[in-house]
FIKOLZA-1660 file (N, C-alpha, C; in steps of 0.1 Angstrom, whole numbers, plus 5000, padded with zeros to 4 digits):
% residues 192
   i   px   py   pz ch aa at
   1 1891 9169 6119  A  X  N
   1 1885 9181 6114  A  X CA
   1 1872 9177 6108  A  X  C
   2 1862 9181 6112  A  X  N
   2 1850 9178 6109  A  X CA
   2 1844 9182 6089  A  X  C
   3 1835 9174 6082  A  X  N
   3 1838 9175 6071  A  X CA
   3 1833 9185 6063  A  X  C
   4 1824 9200 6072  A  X  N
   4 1825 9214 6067  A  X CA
   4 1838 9220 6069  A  X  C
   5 1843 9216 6075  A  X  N
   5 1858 9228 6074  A  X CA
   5 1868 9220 6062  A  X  C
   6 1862 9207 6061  A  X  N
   6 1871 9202 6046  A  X CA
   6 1871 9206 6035  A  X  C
   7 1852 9210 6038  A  X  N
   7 1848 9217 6025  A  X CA
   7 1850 9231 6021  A  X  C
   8 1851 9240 6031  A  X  N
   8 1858 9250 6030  A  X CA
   8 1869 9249 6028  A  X  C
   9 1879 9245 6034  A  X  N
   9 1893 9245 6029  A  X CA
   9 1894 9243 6013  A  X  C
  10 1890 9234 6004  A  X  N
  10 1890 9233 5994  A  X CA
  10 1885 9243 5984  A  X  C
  11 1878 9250 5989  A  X  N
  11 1868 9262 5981  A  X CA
  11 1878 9273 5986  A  X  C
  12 1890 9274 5995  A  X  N
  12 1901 9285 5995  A  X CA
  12 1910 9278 5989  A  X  C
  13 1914 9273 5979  A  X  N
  13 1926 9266 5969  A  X CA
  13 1917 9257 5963  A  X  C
  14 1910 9256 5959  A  X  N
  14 1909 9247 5950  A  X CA
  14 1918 9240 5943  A  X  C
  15 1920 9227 5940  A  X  N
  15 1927 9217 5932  A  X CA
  15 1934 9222 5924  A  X  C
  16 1922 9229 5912  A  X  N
  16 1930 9235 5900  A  X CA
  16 1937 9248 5901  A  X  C
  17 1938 9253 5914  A  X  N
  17 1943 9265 5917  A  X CA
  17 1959 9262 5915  A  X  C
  18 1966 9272 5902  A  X  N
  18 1977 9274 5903  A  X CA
  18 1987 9280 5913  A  X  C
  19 1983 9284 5921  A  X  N
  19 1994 9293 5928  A  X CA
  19 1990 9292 5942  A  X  C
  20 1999 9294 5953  A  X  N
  20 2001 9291 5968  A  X CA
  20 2000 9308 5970  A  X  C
  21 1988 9314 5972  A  X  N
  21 1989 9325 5974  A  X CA
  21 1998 9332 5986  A  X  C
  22 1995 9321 6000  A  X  N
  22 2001 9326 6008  A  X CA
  22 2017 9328 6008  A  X  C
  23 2024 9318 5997  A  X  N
  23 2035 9314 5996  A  X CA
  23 2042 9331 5987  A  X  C
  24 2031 9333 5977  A  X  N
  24 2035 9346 5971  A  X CA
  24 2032 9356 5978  A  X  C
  25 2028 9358 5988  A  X  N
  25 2030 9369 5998  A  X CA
  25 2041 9369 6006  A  X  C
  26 2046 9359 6007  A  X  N
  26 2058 9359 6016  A  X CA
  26 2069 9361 6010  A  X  C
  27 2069 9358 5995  A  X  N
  27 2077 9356 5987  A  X CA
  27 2084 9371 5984  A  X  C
  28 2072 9379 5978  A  X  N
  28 2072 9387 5969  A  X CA
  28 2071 9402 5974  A  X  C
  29 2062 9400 5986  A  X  N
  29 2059 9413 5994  A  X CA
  29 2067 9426 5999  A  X  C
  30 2076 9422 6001  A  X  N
  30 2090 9433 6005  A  X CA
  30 2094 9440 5992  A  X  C
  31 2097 9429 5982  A  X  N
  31 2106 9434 5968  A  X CA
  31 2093 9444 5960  A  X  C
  32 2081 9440 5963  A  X  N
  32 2070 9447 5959  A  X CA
  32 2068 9460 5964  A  X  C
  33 2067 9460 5974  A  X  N
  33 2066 9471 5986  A  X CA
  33 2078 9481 5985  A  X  C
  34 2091 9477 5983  A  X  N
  34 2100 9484 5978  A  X CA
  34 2102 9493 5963  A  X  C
  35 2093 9484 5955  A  X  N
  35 2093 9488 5943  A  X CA
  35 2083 9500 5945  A  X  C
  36 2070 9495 5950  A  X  N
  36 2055 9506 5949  A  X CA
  36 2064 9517 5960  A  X  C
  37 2076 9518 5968  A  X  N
  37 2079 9528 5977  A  X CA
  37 2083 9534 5966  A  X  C
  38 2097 9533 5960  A  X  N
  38 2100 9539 5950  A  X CA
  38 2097 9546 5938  A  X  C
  39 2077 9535 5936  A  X  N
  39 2073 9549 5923  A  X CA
  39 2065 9561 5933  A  X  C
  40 2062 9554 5943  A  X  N
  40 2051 9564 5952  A  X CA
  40 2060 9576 5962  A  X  C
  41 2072 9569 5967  A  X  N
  41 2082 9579 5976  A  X CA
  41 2071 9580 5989  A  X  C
  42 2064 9575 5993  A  X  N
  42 2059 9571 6007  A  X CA
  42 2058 9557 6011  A  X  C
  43 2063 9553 6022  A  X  N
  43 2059 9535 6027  A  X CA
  43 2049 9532 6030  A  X  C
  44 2039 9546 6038  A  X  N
  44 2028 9538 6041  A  X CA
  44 2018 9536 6029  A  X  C
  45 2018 9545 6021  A  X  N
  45 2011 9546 6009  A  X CA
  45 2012 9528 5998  A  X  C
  46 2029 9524 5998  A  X  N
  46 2035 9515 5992  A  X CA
  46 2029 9503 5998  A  X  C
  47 2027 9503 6015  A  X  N
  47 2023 9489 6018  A  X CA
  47 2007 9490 6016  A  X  C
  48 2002 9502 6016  A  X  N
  48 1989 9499 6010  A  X CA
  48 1983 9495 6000  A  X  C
  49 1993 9502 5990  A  X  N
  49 1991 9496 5974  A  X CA
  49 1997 9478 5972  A  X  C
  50 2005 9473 5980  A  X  N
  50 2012 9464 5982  A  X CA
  50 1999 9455 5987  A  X  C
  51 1989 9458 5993  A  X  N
  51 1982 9452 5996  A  X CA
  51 1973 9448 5989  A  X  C
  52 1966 9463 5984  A  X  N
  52 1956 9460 5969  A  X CA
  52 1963 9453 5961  A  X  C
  53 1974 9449 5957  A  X  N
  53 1980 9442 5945  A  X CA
  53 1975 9427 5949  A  X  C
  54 1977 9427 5961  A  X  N
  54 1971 9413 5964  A  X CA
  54 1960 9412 5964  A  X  C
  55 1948 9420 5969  A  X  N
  55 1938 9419 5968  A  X CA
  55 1930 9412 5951  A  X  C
  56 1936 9426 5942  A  X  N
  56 1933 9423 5928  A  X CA
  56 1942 9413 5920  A  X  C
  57 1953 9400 5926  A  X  N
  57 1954 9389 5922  A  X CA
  57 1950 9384 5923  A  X  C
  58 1943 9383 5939  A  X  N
  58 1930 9373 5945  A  X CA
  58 1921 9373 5934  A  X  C
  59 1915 9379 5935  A  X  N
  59 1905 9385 5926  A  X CA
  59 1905 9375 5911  A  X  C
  60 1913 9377 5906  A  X  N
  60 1917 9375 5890  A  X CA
  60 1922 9359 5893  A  X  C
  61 1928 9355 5903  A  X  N
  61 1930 9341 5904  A  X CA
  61 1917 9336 5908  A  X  C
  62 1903 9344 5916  A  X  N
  62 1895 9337 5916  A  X CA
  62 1881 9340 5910  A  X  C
  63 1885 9336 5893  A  X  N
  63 1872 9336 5883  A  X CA
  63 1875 9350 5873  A  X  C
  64 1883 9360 5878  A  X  N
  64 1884 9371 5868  A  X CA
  64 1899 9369 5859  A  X  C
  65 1903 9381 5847  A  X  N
  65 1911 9375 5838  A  X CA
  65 1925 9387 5842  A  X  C
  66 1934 9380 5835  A  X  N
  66 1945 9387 5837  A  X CA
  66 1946 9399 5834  A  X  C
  67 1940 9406 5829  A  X  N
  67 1937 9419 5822  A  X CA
  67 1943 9418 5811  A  X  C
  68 1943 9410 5800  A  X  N
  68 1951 9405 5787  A  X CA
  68 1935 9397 5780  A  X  C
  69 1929 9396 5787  A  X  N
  69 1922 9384 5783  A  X CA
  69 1922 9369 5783  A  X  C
  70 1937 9367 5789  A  X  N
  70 1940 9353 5795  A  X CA
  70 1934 9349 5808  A  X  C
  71 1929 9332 5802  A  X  N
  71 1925 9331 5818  A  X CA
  71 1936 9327 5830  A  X  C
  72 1930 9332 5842  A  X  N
  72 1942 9333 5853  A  X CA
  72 1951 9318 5851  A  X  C
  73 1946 9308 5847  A  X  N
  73 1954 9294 5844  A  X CA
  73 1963 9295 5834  A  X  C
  74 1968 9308 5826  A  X  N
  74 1972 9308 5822  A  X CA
  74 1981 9318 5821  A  X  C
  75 1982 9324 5836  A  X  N
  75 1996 9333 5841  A  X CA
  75 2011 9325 5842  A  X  C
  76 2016 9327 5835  A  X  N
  76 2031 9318 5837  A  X CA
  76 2036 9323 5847  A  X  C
  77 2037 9337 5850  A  X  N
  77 2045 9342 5858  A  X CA
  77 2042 9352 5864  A  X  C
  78 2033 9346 5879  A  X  N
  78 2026 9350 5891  A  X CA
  78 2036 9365 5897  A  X  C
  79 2048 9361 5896  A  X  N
  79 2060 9374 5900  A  X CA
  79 2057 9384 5889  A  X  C
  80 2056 9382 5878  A  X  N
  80 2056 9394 5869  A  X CA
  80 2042 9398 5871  A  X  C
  81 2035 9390 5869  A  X  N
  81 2016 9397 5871  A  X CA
  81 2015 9403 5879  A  X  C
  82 2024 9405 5893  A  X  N
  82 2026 9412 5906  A  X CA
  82 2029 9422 5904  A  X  C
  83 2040 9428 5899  A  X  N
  83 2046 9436 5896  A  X CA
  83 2039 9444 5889  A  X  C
  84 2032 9440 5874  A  X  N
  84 2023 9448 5867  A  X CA
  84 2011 9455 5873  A  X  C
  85 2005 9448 5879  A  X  N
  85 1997 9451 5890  A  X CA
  85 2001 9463 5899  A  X  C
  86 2012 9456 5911  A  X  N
  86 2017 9470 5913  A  X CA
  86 2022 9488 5906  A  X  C
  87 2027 9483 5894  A  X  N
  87 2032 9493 5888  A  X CA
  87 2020 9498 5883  A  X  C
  88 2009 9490 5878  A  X  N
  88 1998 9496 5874  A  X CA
  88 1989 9507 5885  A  X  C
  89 1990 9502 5898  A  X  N
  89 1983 9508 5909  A  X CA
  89 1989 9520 5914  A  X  C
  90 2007 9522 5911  A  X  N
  90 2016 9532 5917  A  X CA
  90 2011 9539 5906  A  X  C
  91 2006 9537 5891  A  X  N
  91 2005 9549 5882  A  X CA
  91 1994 9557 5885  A  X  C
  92 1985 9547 5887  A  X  N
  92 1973 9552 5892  A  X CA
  92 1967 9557 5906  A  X  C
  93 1979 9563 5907  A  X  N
  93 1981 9570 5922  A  X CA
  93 1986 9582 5921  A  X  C
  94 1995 9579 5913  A  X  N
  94 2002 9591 5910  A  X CA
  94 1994 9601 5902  A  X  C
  95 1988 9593 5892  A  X  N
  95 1982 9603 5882  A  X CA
  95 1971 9609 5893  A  X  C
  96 1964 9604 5901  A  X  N
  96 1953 9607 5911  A  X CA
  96 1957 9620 5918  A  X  C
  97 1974 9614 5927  A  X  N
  97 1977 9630 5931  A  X CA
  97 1976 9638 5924  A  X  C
  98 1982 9637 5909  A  X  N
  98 1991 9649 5901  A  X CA
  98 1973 9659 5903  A  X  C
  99 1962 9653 5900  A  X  N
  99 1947 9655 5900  A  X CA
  99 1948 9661 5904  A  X  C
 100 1950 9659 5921  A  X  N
 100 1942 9663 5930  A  X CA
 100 1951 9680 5936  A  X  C
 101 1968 9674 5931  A  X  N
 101 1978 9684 5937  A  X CA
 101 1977 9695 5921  A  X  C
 102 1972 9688 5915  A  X  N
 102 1974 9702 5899  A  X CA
 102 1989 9704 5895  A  X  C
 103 1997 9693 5900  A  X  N
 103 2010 9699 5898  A  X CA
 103 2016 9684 5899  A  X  C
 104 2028 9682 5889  A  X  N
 104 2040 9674 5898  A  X CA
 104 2053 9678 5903  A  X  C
 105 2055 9673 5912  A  X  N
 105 2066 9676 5920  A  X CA
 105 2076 9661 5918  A  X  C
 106 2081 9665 5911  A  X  N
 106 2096 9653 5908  A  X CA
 106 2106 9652 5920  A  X  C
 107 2104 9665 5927  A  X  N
 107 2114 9661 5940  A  X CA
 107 2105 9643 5946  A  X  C
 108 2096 9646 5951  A  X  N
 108 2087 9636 5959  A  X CA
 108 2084 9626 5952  A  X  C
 109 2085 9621 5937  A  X  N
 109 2089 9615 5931  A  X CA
 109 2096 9605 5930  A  X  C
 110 2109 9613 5936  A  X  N
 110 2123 9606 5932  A  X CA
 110 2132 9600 5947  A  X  C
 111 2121 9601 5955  A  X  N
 111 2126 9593 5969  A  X CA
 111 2126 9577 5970  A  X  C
 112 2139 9573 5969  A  X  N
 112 2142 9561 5969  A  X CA
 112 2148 9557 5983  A  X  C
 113 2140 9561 5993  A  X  N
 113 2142 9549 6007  A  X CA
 113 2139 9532 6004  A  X  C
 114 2143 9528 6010  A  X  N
 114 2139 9511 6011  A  X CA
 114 2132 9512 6021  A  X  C
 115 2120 9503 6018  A  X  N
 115 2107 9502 6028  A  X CA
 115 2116 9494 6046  A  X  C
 116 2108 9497 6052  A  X  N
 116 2113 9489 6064  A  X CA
 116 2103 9476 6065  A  X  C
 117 2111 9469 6071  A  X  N
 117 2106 9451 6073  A  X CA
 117 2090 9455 6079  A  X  C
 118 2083 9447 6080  A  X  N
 118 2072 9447 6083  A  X CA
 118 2071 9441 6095  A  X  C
 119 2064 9442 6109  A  X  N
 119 2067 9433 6122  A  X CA
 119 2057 9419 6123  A  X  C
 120 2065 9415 6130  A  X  N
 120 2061 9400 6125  A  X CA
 120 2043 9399 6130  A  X  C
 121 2037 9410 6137  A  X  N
 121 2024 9414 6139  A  X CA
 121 2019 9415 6123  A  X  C
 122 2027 9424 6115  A  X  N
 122 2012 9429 6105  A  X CA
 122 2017 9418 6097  A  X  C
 123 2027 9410 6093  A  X  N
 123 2027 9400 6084  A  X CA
 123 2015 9392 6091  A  X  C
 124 2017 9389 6101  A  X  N
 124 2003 9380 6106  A  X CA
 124 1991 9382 6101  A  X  C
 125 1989 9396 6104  A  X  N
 125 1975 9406 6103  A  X CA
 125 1973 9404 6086  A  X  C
 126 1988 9406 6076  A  X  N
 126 1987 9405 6062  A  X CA
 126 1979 9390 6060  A  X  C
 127 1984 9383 6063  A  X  N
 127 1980 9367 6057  A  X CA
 127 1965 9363 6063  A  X  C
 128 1964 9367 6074  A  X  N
 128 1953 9363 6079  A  X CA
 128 1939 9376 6074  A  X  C
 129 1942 9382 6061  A  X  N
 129 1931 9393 6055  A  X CA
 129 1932 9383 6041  A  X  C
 130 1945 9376 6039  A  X  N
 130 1952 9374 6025  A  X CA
 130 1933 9363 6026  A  X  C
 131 1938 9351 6038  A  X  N
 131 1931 9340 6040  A  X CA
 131 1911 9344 6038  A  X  C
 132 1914 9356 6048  A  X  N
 132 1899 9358 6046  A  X CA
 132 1894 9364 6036  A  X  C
 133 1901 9370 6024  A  X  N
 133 1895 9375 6013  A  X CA
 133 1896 9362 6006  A  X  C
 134 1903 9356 6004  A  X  N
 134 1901 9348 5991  A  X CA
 134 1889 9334 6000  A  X  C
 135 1881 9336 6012  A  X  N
 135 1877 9331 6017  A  X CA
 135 1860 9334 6012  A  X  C
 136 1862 9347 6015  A  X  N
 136 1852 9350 6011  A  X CA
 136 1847 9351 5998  A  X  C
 137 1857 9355 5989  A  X  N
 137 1857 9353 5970  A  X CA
 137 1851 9342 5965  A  X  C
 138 1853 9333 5974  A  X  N
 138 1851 9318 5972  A  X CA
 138 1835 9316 5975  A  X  C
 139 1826 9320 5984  A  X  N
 139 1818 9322 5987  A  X CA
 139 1807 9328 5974  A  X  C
 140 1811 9340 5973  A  X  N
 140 1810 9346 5961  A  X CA
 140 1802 9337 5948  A  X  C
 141 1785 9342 5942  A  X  N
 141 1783 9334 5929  A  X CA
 141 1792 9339 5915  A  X  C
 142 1794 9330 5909  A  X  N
 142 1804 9331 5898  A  X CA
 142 1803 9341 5891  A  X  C
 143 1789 9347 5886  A  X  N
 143 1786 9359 5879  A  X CA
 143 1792 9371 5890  A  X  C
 144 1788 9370 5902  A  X  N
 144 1794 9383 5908  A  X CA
 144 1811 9383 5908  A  X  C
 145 1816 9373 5910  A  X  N
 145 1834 9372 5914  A  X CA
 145 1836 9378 5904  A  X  C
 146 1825 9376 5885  A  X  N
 146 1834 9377 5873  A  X CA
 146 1833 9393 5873  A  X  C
 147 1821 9400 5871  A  X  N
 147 1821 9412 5872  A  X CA
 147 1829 9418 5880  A  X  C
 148 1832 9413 5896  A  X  N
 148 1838 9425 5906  A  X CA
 148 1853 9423 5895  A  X  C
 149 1860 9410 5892  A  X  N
 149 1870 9407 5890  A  X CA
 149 1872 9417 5875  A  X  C
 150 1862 9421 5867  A  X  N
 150 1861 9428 5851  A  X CA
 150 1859 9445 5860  A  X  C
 151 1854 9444 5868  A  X  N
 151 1851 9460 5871  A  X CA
 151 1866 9463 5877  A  X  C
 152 1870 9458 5889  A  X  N
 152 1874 9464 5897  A  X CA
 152 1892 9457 5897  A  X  C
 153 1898 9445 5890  A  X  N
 153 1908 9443 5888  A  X CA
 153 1911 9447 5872  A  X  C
 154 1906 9450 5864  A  X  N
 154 1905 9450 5846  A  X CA
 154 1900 9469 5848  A  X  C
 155 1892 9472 5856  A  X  N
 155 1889 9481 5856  A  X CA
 155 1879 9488 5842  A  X  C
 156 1872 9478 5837  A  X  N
 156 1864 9480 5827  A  X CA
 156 1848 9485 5833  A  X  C
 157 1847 9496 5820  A  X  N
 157 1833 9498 5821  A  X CA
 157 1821 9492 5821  A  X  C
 158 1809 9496 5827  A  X  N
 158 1796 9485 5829  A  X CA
 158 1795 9483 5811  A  X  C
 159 1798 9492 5801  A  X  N
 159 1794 9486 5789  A  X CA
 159 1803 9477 5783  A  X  C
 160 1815 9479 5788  A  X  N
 160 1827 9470 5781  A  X CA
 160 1823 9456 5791  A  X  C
 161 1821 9454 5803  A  X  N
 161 1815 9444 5807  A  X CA
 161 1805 9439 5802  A  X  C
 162 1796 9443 5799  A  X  N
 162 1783 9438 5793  A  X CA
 162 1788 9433 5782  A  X  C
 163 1797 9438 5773  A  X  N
 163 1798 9438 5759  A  X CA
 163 1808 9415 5760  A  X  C
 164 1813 9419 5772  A  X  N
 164 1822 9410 5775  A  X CA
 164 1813 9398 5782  A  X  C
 165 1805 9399 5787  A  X  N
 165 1797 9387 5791  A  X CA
 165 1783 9388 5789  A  X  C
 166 1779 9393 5780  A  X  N
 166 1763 9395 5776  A  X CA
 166 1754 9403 5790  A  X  C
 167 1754 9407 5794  A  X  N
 167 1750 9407 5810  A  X CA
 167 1745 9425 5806  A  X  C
 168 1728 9423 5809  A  X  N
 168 1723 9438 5812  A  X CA
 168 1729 9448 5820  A  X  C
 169 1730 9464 5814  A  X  N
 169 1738 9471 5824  A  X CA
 169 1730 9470 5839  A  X  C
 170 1716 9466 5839  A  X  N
 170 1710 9463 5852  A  X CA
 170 1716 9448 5864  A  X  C
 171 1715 9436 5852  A  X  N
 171 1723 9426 5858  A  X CA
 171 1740 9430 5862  A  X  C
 172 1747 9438 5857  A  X  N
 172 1761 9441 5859  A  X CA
 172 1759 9445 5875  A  X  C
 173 1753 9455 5872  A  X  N
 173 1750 9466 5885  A  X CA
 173 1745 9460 5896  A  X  C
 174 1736 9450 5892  A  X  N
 174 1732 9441 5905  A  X CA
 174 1743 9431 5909  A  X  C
 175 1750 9426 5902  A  X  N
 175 1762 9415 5905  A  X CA
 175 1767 9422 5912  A  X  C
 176 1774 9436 5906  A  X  N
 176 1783 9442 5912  A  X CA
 176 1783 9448 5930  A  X  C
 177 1769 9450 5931  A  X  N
 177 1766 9457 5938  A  X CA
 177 1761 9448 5955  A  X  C
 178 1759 9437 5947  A  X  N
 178 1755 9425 5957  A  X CA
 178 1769 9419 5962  A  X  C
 179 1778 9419 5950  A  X  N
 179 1793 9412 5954  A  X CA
 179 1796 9420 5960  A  X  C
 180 1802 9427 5960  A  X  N
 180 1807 9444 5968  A  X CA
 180 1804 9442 5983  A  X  C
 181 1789 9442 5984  A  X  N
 181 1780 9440 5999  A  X CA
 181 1784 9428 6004  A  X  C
 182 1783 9417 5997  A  X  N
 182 1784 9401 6004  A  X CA
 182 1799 9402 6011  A  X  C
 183 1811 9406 5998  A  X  N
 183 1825 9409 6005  A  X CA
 183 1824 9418 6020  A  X  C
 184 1819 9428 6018  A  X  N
 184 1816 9435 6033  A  X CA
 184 1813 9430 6040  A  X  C
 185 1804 9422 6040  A  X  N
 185 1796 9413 6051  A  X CA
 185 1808 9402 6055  A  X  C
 186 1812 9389 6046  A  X  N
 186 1819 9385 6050  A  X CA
 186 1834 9389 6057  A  X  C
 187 1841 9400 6054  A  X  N
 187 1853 9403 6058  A  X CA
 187 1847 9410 6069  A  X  C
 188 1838 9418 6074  A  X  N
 188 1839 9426 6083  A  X CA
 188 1829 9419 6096  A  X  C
 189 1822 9405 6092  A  X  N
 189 1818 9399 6102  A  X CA
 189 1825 9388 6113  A  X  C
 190 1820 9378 6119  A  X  N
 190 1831 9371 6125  A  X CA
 190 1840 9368 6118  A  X  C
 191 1851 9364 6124  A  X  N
 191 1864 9358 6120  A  X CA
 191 1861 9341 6106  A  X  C
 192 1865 9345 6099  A  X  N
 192 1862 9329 6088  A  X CA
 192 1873 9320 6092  A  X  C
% end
């Protein structure tokens, strides 16, 4: 293997990287997905959110905080961070419909199907988005990972960011706005 693809490999796991991401996708993904079915009462909705949950671990395992203020080296317990995450994202869905519908409906609510297995296609398709985002995160300069990781997994404001890493509401906006584009660029260009 020639010694840029070594160097890349290492910049997707780094050394000090606690956790085998791909290993918690395999792990965790179903019982997750069943869970987000349950608060959401749709599957496709559940593997979606199931997805973003991974997205915003990535994320927070690479350079952003647990949403606690711990750093990600200091998640004990990658299954529960999962879960929080999920549960956090089903709330924030729901509350979005209740928005959008002006009402809750507790029937739709309270549908507790079990998700169906996923085919051994989109687990492929899952792991190989899993590989190229945290591929590209990695890419990513450290100020932008931290902000996308403070904006968009912590979901804090440009001033509670600023307030949190000294950073002009103009520097935020430009980290943010450059990370955001650079992620586009890499996930939606050739294959990494």
């Amino acid at each position: 293997m020639p010694a840029g693809g070594q160097a890349r490999r290492s910049r997707i796991l780094p050394v000090a990287h606690p956790f085998d991401l791909a290993g918690l996708f395999a792990r965790h993904r179903d019982e997750l997905q069943r869970f987000a079915q349950r608060r959401l009462g749709n599957r496709e909705a559940a593997a979606d959110l199931v997805q973003d949950t991974f997205v915003r671990f990535t994320v927070a395992m690479s350079g952003g905080t647990n949403g606690n203020g711990a750093a990600p080296a200091e998640i004990d317990n990658p299954r529960a961070f999962l879960f929080r995450i999920t549960g956090n994202l089903a709330s924030d869905a729901l509350r979005h419909d209740r928005v959008v519908a002006g009402v809750i409906d507790p029937v739709e609510l309270s549908h507790n199907h079990p998700a169906a297995l996923p085919s051994p296609e989109v687990e492929a398709v899952d792991r190989d988005l899993l590989r190229r985002l945290q591929v590209a995160l990695a890419e990513l300069p450290e100020a932008q990972r931290r902000v996308l990781a403070l904006k968009r997994v912590e979901g804090l404001s440009h001033a509670e960011i600023a307030r949190r890493t000294g950073m002009s509401p103009a520097a935020i906006e430009k980290n943010l706005a450059r990370g955001l584009r650079r992620l586009r660029e890499l996930l939606d260009g050739p294959q990494l």
